[in-house]
N, C-alpha and C positions, 0 to 999 in steps of 0.2 A: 575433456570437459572444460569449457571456457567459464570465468570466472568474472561477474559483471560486481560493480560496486556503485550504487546510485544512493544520494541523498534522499532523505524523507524528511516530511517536514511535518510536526506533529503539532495539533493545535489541542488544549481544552475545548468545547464544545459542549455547556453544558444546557439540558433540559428547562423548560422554563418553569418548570416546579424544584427548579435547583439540584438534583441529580446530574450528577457529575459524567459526562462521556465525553472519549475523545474522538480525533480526526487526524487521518493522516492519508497524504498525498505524494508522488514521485515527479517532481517537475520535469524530469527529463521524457519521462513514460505519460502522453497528455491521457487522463481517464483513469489514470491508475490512481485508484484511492479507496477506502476506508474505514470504516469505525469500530468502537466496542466501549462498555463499560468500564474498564482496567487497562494500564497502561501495559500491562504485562498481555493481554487478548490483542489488544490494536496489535504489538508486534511480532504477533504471531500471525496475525489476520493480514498486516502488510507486506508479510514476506511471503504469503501463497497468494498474495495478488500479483505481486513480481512474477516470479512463477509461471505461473498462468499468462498472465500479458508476455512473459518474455517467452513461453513456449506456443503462442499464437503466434507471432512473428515469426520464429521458426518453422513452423509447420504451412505459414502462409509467405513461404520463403524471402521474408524481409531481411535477416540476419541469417549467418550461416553458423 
């Protein structure tokens, strides 16, 4: 099993009735991105988007 390390980049993004949510995105991965209410959901929500995008690539044999 190969072992990838990519940056995310996590913004506030809050509602305009002031409800606090964030965002997060993978520069290197375009489309890969994000959100949740809690800082602790986004990074669990950006790591099954990883995931997912890096096991499309595989399966549509862009990476091996």
């Amino acid at each position: 099993m190969k072992t990838y390390v990519f940056k995310v980049v996590i913004e506030e993004d809050p509602f305009e009735d002031g409800r606090m949510a964030y965002f997060a995105s993978v520069p290197a991965l375009p489309g890969c991105h994000t959100w949740a209410y809690t800082k602790e959901e986004l990074l669990r929500n950006i790591q099954e988007a990883v995931q997912v995008y890096i096991e499309s690539l595989i399966a549509h044999g862009e990476i091996g």
